[in-house]
N, C-alpha and C positions, 0 to 999 in steps of 0.2 A: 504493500500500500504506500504510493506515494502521500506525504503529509503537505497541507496548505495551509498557508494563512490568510485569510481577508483582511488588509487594512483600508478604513472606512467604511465600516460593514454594517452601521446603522442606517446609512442612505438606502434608495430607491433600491441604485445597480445594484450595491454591498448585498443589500437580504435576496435581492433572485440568483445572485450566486451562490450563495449560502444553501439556497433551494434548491437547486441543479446540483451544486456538490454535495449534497446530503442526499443523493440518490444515487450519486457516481460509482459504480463497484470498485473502483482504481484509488477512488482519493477518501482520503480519514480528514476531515478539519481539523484543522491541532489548534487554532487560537481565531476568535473576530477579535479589533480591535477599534478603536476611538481614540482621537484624541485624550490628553490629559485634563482638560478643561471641556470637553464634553459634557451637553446635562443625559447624555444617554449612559455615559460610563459607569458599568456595576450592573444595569439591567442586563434582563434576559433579552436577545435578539427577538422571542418569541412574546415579549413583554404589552399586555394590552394597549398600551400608548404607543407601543414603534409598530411590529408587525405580528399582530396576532394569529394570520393566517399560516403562521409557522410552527402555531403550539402542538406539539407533538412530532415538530419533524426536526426544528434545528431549536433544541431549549439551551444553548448558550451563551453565556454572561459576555460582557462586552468589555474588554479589558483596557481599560485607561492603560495607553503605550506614549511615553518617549524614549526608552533605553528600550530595544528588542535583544540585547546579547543573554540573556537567561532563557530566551525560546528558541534563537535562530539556529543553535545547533543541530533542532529537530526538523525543519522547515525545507521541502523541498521547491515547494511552489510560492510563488507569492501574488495576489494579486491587489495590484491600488486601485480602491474604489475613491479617491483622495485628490482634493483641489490640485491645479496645474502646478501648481508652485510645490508645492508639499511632496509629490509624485518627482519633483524635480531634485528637491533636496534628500529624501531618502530612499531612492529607485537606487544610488550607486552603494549606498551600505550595503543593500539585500545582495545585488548583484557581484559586492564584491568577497560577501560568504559564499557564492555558488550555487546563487539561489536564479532559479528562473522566474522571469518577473514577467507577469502580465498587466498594463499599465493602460487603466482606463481613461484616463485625462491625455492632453494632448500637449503632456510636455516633452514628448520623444517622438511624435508624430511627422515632423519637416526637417532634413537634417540643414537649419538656417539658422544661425544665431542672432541675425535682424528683426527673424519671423516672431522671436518672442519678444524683443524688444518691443516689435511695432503691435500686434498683437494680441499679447497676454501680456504686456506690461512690467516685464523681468526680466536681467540681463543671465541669458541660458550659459553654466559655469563647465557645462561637462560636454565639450565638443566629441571627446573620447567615444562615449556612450550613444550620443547623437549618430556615429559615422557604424555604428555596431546595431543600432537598434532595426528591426523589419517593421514595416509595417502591416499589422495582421487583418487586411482584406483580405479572408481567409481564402475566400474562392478563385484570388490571383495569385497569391505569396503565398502557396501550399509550402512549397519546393524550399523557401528559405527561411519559411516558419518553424519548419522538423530540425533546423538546424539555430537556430536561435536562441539565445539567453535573454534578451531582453524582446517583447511584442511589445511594441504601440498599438493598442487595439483602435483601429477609425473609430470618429467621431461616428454620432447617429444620423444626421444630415449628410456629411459626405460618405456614409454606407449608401443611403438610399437616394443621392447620385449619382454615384460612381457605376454602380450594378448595373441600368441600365445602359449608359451609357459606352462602358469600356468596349464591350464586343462590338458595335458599331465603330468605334474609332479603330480597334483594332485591327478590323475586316476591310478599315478605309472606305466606309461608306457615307461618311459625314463632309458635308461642305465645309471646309473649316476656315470657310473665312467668314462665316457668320456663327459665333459665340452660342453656342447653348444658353438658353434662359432656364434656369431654374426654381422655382415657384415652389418651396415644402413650407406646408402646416404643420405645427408640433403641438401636440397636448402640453401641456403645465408641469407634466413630471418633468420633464427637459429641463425646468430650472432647479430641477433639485431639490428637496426636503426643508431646508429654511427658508421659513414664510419670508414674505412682503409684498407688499401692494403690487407688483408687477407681479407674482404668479399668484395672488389669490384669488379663490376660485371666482369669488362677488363681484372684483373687478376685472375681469378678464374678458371681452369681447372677441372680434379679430384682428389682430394689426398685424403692419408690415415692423420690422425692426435692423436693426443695422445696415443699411441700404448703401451698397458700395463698403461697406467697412466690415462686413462678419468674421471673427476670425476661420470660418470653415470654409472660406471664397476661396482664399489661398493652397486652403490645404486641400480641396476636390482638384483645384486649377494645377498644382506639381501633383499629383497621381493619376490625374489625368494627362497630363501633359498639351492640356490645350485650356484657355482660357476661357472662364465663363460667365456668366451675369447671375449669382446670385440670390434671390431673396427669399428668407426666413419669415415666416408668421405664427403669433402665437396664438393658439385657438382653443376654444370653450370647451375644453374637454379634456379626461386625465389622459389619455398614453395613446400613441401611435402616431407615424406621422407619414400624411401625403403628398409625396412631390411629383407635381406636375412638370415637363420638361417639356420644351420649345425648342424643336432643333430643325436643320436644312438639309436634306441628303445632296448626292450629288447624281445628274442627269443619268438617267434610265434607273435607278435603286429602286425595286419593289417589294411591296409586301413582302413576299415569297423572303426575298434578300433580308431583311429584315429580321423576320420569323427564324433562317437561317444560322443568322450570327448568334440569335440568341439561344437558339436551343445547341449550339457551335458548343457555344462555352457553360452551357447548364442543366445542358440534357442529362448531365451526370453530377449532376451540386444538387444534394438533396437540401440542400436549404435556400435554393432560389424555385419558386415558377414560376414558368412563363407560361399565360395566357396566350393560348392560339386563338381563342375571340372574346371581347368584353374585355372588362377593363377591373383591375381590383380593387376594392375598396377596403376602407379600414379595418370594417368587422371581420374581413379574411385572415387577421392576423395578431389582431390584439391578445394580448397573452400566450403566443405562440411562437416560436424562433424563427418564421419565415419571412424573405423577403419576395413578395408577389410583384411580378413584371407585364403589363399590358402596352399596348399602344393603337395608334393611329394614323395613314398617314395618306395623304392626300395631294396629287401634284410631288411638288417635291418637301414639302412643310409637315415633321416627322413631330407626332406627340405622345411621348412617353410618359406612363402612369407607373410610381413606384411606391409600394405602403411596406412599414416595418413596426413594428413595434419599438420603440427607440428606446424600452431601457433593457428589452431582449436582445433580437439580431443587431441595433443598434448600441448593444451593451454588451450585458450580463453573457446571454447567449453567445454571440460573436466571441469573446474571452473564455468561455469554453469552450467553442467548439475550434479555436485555436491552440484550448492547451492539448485536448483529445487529438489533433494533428500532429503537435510537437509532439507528445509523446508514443506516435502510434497507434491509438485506441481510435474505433471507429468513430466519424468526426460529428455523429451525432447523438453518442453516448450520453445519457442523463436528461436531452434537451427534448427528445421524441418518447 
């Protein structure tokens, strides 16, 4: 039995990993933790205030951590469910015990040191780690995930850009000299577990948000390798999220070609479908690790529909079924 640890494991992602790995044949949790200054630290993960719907399957306490040297010994796995910055400063401890690190924030996700200046707002201290780390789009970076110590697991918006997308560019069937528009709605969990008026539920309508400045613009735009237009909305609802895509084929591209590229690259990803007719919606996914693929496309004006659950395939999930890669186990162990 490989042993893992969850650091930030009272959050949204923290608990459905906790719940995927509390069904893992392969993995034992050896420790959740929390900050030191935590008001969760000492509860039960399964505690009627954090996540109830865990009582009886993950009943462990939440360990107020800043010194991890009296557990790491034991510690094979690690994953950071844990602010950018935080993920930043002790992603090189874990990794320099020998620990394999799955790192759900996106402080190892662009190997740029501007990127996080401009941003996330912090001068990034570990170029080292940056030029080492894969990024675990799992269903593209199989091949250099299995070989990996540190995953960048993508964001939840640039998962459910990227997916559709990639096999069209790959296949060369994109006009590319008109920019993909990308148009995703995110439920509220997106902002994560500490209230305030921008994700509470009472104030929450639908807006657009960082317009030209997301920091996920950049990071779809180097994994894709082509540049794109952006924009984020937050929507009256907890979990999932739909992005609409806007793109241009190029002269003679059909259906047919289309449908092609994508069942190219997912006819054999049990965790993408692609829709051969209609389009998916959110309830195809909510609670569940898939990410649904549809489209449309007319003349040459190609529109892709993409839903995920964003703190599963856009999270929690996606981090497992990148460690089940890295370590060999089928890659949809615990998640189906």
């Amino acid at each position: 039995m490989l042993k893992a640890l969850i650091v930030g494991a009272s959050g949204y992602a923290g608990a459905q990993l906790a719940f995927y790995l509390s069904k893992h044949p392969h993995i034992e949790i050896a420790g959740l933790t929390v900050s030191e200054k935590s008001a969760d630290a000492g509860k039960l993960l399964s505690d009627f205030e954090l996540h109830p719907q865990l009582k009886g399957l993950v009943d462990l306490p939440l360990l107020p951590m800043a010194d991890y040297t009296a557990i790491i010994q034991d510690i094979d796995i690690v994953f950071l469910a844990t602010e950018h910055s935080v993920s930043h400063d002790i992603a090189p401890y874990f990794l320099e015990q020998g620990c394999i690190v799955f790192d759900l924030s996106g402080a190892f996700r662009v190997n740029s040191l501007g990127f996080y200046t401009e941003f996330y707002g912090f001068n990034h201290q570990h170029q080292t780690w940056l030029d080492k780390a894969v990024y675990g789009l799992a269903e593209w970076n199989d091949k250099l995930i299995k070989h990996a110590q540190l995953i960048a697991v993508p964001g939840c918006y640039p998962t459910a850009a990227q997916l559709p997308l990639k096999p069209l560019i790959a296949e060369g069937l994109l006009d590319d000299t008109q920019w993909p528009v990308i148009n995703a709605v995110s439920g509220v969990s997106g902002a994560g577990r500490k209230a305030s008026l921008k994700n509470h539920f009472c104030e929450v309508s639908l807006h657009a948000y960082g317009l030209f400045s997301h920091r996920h613009q950049p990071e779809i735009a180097t994994h894709l390798g082509q540049e794109v237009i952006f924009t984020p909305h937050l929507g009256s609802f907890k979990q999932g999220i739909h992005a609409t895509i806007t793109c241009r084929v190029k002269d003679g591209v059909t259906t047919d070609d289309i449908l092609a590229a994508l069942n190219k690259y997912y006819a054999h990803k049990p965790l993408v479908r692609v829709y051969q007719q209609g389009w998916p919606a959110l309830k195809s996914v909510v609670g569940l690790p898939y990410c649904d693929i549809g489209f449309a496309l007319k003349d040459r004006h190609l529109i892709l529909i993409s839903v995920e659950d964003n703190l599963l395939k856009g999270a929690a999930a996606q981090a497992v079924q990148c460690m089940n890669i890295r370590f060999g186990f089928d890659e949809t162990t615990s998640l189906i």
